[in-house]
C-alpha positions as CSV (number, residue, x, y, z in Angstrom):
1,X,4.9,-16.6,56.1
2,X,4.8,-13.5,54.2
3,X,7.0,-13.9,50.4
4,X,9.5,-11.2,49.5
5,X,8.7,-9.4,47.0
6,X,11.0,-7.0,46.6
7,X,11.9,-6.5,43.0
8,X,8.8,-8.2,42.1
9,X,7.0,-6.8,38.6
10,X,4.4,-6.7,36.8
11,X,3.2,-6.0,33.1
12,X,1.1,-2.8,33.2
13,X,-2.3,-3.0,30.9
14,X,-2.8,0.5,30.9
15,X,-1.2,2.8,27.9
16,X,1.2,5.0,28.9
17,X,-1.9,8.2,27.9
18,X,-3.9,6.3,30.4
19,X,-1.3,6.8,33.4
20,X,-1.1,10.0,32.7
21,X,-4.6,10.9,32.5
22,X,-5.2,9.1,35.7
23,X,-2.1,11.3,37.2
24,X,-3.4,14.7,36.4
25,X,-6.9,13.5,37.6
26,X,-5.2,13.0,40.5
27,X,-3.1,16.0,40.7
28,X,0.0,13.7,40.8
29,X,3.7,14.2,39.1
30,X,5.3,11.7,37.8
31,X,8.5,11.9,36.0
32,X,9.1,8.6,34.4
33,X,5.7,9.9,32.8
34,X,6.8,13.0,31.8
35,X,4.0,14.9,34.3
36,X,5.3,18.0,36.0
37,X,3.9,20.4,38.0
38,X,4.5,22.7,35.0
39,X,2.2,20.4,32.5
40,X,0.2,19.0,35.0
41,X,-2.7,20.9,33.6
42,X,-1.6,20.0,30.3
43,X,-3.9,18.2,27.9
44,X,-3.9,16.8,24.5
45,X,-6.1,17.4,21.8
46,X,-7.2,14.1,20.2
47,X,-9.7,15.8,17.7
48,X,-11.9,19.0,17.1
49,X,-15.4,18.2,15.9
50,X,-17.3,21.5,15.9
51,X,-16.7,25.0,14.8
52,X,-18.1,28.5,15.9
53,X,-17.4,31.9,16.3
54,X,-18.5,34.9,18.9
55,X,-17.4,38.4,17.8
56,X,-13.9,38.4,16.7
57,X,-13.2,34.7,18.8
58,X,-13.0,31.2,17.3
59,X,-13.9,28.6,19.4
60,X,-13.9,24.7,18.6
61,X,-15.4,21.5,19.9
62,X,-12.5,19.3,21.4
63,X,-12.1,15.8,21.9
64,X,-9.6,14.9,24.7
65,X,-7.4,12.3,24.4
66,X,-7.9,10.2,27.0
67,X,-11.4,11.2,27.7
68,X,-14.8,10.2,26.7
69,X,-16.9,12.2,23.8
70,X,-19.0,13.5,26.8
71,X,-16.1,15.5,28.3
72,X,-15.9,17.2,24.8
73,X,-15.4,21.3,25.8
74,X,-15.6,24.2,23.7
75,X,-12.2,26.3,23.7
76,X,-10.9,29.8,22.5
77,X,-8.9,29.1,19.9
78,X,-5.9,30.7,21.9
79,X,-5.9,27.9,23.8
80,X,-4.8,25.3,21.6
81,X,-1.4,24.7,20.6
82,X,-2.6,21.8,18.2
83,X,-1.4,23.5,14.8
84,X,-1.4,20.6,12.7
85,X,-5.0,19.3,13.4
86,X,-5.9,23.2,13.2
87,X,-4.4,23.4,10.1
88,X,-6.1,19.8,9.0
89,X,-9.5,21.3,10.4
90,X,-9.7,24.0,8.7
91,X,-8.6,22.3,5.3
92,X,-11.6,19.7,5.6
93,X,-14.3,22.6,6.7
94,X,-12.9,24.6,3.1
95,X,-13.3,21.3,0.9
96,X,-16.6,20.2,2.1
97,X,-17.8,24.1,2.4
98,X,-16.4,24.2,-1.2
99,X,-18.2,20.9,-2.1
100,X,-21.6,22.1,-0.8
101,X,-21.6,25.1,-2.4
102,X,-22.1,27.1,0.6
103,X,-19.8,30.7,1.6
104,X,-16.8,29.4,3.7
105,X,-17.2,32.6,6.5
106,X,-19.9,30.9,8.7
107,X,-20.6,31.6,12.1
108,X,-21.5,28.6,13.6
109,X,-21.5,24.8,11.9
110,X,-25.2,23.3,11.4
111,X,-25.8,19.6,12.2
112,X,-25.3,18.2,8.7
113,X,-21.9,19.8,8.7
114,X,-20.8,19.5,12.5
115,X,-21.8,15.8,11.8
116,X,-19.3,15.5,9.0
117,X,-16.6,17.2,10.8
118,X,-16.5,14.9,13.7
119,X,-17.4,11.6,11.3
120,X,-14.3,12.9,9.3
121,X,-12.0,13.6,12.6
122,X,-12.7,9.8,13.3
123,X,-11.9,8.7,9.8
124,X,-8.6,10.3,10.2
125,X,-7.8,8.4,13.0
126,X,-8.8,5.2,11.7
127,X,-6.9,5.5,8.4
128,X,-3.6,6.8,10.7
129,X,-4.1,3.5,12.5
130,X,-4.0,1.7,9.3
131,X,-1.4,3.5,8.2
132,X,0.9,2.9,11.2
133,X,0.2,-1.2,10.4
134,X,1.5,-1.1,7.2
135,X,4.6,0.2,7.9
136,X,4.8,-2.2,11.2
137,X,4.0,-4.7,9.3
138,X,6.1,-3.6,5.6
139,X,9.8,-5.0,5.1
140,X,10.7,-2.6,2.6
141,X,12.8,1.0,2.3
142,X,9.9,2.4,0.8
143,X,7.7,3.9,3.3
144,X,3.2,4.3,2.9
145,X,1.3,6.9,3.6
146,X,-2.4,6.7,3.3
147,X,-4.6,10.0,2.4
148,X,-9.1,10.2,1.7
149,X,-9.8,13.4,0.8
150,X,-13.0,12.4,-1.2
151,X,-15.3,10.8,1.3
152,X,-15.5,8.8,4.7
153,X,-14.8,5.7,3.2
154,X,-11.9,4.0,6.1
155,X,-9.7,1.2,5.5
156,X,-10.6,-1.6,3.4
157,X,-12.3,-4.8,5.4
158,X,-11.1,-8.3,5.4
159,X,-7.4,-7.0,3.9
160,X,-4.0,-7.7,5.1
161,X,-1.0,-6.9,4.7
162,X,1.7,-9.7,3.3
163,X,5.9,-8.7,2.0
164,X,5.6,-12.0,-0.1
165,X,4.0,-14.9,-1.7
166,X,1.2,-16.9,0.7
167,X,1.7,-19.8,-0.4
168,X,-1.9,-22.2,-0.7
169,X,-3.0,-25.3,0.0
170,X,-1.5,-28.0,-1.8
171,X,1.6,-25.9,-3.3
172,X,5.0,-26.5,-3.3
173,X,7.8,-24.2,-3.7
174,X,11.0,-25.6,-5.1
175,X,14.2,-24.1,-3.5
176,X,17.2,-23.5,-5.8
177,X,19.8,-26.2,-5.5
178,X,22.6,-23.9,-6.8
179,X,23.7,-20.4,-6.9
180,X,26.9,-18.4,-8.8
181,X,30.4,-18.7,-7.7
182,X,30.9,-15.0,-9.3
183,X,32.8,-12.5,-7.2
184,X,31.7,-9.6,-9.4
185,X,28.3,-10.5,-11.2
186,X,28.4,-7.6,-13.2
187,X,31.7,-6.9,-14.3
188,X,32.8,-10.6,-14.2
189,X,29.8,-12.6,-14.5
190,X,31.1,-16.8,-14.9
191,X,29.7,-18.8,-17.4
192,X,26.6,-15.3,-17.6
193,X,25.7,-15.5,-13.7
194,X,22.7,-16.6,-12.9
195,X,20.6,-15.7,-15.9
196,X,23.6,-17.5,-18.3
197,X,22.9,-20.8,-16.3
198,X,19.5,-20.9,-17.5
199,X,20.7,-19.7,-21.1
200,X,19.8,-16.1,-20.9
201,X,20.6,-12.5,-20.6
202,X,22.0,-10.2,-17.4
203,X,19.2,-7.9,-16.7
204,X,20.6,-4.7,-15.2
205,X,22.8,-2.0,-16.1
206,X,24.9,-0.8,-13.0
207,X,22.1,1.4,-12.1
208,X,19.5,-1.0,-11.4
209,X,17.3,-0.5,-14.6
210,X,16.3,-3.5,-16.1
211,X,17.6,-3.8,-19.8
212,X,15.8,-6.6,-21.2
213,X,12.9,-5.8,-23.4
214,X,9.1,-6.7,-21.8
215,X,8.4,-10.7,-21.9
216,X,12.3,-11.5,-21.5
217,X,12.4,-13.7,-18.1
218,X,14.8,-12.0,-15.2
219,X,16.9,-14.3,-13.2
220,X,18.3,-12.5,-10.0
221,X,21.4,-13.9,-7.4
222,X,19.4,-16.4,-5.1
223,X,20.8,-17.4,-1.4
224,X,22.8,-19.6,-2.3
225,X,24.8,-17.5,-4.7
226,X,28.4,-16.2,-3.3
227,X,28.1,-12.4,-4.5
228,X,26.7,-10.6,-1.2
229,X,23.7,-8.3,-0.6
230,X,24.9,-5.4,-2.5
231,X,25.2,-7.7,-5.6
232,X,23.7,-5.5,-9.0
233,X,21.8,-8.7,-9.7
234,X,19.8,-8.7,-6.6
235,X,16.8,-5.8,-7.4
236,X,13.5,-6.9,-7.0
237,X,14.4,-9.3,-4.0
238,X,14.8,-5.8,-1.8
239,X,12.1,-5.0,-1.8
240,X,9.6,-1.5,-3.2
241,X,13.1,1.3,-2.6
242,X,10.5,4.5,-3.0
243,X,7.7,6.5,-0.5
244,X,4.2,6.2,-2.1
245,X,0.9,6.6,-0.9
246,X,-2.6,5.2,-1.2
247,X,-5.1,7.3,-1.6
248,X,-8.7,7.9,-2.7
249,X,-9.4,8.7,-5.9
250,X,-12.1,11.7,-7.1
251,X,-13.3,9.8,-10.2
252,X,-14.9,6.6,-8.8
253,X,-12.1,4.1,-9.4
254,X,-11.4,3.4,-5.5
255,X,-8.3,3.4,-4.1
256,X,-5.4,4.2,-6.1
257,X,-1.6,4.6,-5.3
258,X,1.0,7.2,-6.2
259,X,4.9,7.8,-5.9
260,X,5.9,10.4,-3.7
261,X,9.3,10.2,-5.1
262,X,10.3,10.4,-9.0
263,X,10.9,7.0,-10.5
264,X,13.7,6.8,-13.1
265,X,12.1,5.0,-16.4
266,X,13.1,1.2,-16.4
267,X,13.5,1.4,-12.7
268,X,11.9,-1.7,-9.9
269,X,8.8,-0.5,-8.5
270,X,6.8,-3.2,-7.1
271,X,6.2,-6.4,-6.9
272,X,2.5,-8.1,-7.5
273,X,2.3,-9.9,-4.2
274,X,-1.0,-12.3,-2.7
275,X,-1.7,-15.5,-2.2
276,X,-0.5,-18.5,-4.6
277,X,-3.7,-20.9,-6.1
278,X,-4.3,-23.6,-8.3
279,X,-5.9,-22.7,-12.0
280,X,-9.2,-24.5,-10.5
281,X,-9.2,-22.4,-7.5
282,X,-9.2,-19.1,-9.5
283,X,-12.0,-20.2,-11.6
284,X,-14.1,-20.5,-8.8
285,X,-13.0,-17.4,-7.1
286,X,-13.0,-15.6,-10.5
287,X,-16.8,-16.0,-10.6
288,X,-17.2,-14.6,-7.7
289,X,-14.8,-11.8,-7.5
290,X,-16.9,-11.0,-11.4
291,X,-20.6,-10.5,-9.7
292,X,-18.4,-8.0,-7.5
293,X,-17.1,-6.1,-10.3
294,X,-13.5,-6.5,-9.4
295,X,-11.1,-8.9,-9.6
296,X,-7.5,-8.9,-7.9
297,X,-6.4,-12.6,-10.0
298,X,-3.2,-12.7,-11.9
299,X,-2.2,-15.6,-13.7
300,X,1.1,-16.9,-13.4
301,X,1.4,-18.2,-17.3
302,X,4.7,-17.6,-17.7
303,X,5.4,-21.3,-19.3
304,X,1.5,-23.0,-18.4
305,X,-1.4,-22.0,-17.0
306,X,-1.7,-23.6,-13.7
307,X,-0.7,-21.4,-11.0
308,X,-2.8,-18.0,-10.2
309,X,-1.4,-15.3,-8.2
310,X,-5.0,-13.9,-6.2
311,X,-4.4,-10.3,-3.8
312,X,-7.8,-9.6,-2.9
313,X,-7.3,-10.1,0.6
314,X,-3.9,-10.9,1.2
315,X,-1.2,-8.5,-0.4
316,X,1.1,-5.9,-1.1
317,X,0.4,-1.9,-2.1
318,X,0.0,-3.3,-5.6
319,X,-3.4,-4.3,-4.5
320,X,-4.4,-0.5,-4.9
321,X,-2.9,0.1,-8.1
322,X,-5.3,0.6,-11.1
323,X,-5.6,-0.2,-14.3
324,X,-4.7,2.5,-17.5
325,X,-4.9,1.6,-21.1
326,X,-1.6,3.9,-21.5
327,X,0.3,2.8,-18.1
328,X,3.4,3.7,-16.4
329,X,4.3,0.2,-15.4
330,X,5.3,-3.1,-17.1
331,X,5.2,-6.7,-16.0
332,X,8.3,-9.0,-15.7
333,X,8.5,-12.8,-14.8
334,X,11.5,-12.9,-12.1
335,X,13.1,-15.8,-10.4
336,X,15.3,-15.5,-7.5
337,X,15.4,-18.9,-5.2
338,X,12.3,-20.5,-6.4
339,X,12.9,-22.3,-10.1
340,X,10.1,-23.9,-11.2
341,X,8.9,-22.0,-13.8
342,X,5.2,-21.9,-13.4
343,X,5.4,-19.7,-10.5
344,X,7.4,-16.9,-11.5
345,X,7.7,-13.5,-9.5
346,X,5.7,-10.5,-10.5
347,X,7.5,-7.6,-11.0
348,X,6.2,-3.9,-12.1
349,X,8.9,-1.8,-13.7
350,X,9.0,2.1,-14.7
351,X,8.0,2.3,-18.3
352,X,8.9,6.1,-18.6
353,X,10.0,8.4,-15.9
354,X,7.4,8.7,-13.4
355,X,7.1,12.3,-11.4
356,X,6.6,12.6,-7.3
357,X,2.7,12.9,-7.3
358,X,2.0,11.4,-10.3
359,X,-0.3,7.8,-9.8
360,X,1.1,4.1,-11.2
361,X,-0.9,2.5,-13.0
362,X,-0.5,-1.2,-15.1
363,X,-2.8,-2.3,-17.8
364,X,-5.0,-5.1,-16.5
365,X,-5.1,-6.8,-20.2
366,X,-1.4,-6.4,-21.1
367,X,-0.6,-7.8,-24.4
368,X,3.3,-7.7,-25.5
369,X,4.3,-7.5,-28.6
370,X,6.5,-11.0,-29.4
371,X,9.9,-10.2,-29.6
372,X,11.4,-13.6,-29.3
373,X,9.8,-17.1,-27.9
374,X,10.2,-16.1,-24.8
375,X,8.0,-12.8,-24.8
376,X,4.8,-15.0,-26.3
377,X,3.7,-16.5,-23.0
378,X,4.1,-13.4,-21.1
379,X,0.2,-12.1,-21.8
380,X,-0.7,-11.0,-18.3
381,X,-4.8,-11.0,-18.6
382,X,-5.2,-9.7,-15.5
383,X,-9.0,-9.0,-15.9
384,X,-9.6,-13.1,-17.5
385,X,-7.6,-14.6,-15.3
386,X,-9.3,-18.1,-13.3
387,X,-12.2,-17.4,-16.3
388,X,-11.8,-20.5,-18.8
389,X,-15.1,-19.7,-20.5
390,X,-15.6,-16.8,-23.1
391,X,-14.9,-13.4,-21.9
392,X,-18.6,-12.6,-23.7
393,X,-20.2,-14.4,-20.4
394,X,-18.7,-12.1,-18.2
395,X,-20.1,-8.9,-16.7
396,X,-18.4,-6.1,-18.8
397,X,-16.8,-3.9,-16.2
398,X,-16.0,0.2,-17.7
399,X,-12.7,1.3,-18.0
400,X,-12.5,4.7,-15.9
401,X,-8.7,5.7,-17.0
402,X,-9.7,8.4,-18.8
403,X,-7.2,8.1,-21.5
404,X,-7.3,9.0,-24.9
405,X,-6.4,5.5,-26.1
406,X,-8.8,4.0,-23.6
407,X,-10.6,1.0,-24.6
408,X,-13.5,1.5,-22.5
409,X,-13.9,-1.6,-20.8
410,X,-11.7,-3.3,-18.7
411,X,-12.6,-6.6,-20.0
């Protein structure tokens, strides 16, 4: 006996492009897919990968979406409505024409160049792909855009994306027992809020700018605390508030990152976010991260040196930020809901006012000038941390910041 299955569905593998390819190859409208017999004939470009010109016409290489490369076709350019990967086109074709010394009126691509155009066109896609996961995967305000206008170098391997510590094996966090009963931290803070319980100062103004000087330990609301979301004492815990953008940089330092928004001086940036190991872990990592000629390890020596913060495969954008002996960011310990001591928060701050465009940088060998007992543990050594043994063993890596006070080596 036959079932009813009336009302019966299923989950459709194909992407909603696929359908309606597969419609106008089959010269069929369909209007929960948006295919008319007005755009039936539409298509869309995916890429352009080649370049020539007859007489007075332009024509270019296209890459259907939808379609294999072998259904590539050669179209006038009044034919295409793409203006943005026109535009994009064109801008590549200039920079590498421009890069290989060659005159930028050319009547046909050779293979060299053709092969970069199409190799770039690809790289594009790739990096908009990557660029699409971050923001999936990102639970911050601050959005990420990523830009290579150098070379064909696509995303990084074996890197991914995290909002906050991973925690590793063997590690505990401790959870705060208590929180503040204040109902205005700022203006009526009992007994000094959160930072007074732990005997120290508020760290914000009622702008959000921390006022403590560098190597004074900021203590934020936690979730147990009464004051609500909007509480002046809860800044780092939301999260990176500004646009930026990772992007490749023309002097051989890699990936870098810049604001695309100005950044008032003392404001939260960023936090330093990866994966949380033991002292003994990062020696052993530090090793090899130092025959690579990089090294993402931060220690967390806030009070002792046991914990190491390591982002060279999980973390945050501060994975891309670079190092400058005159920086435009400064390190703070935070705590927020975990209190033991040795695993403090990581927090960048604007040490100036930072311009839309301009690139943030931190110093990978921060030393901070004591200005209490507090401020002498905060050394960051970034580029030592997991090394116990002398710094002369190492592999001096250059320093590539370019700055008048530079030091010339990293560490």
């Amino acid at each position: 006996m036959a079932e009813n299955l009336n009302g019966c569905r299923v989950v459709c593998k194909s992407s909603r492009s696929q359908l309606q390819h597969l419609c106008r190859l089959e010269r069929v409208a369909c209007r929960d897919l948006g295919i008319s017999k007005k755009n039936l004939n539409h298509f869309e470009v995916e890429y352009l990968c080649d370049y020539k010109k007859k007489g007075d016409q332009e024509f270019y290489l296209v890459k259907w979406k939808g379609y294999p490369e072998s259904q590539n076709t050669w179209e006038p350019r009044k034919n295409l409505r793409c203006l943005k990967i026109l535009k994009q086109f064109r801008l590549d074709l200039e920079r590498e024409l421009q890069r290989r010394k060659q005159r930028r009126s050319l009547k046909k691509l050779d293979h060299s160049l053709a092969h970069f155009m199409l190799q770039k066109a690809k790289q594009r896609q790739q990096l908009d792909r990557w660029e699409a996961s971050l923001n999936s995967t990102r639970q911050h305000k601050g959005r990420i855009c990523v830009r290579n206008d150098v070379d064909l170098d696509g995303p990084p391997k074996d890197f991914t994306y995290i909002n906050n510590y991973k925690v590793g094996e063997g590690i505990v966090l401790t959870e705060v027992a208590v929180g503040c009963e204040c109902q205005d931290c700022f203006k009526e803070p009992l007994n000094g809020c959160c930072a007074g319980a732990s005997l120290h100062r508020f760290a914000y103004n009622d702008k959000g700018q921390v006022r403590l000087k560098a190597g004074q330990p900021v203590y934020e609301c936690n979730a147990r605390c009464r004051c609500g979301p909007e509480c002046l004492n809860r800044v780092v815990q939301k999260g990176i508030q500004y646009d930026m953008s990772i992007f490749k940089t023309d002097d051989d330092r890699g990936w870098g990152v810049r604001t695309m928004e100005k950044i008032r001086k003392n404001s939260f940036v960023m936090e330093y976010v990866g994966e949380i190991i033991t002292s003994e872990e990062a020696e052993r990592r530090g090793h090899i991260y130092d025959r690579q000629g990089a090294t993402y390890l931060f220690d967390l020596d806030y009070v002792e040196d046991v914990y190491t913060v390591d982002a060279a495969h999980h973390g945050n954008i501060s994975h891309f930020v670079n190092h400058s002996c005159t920086p435009n960011l400064q390190v703070y310990n935070v705590f927020i809901n975990n209190i033991d001591e040795r695993l403090p928060r990581i927090a960048f701050f604007a040490t100036r006012t930072i311009k839309a465009g301009e690139e943030l940088t931190f110093d990978y060998k921060m030393q901070i000038d004591p200005v209490d007992a507090e401020s002498t543990r905060m050394d960051s050594n970034f580029g030592l941390a997991g090394m116990t043994g002398s710094p002369k063993k190492r592999v001096r890596v250059e320093c590539k910041c370019g700055m008048e006070s530079c030091r010339k080596y990293l560490f």
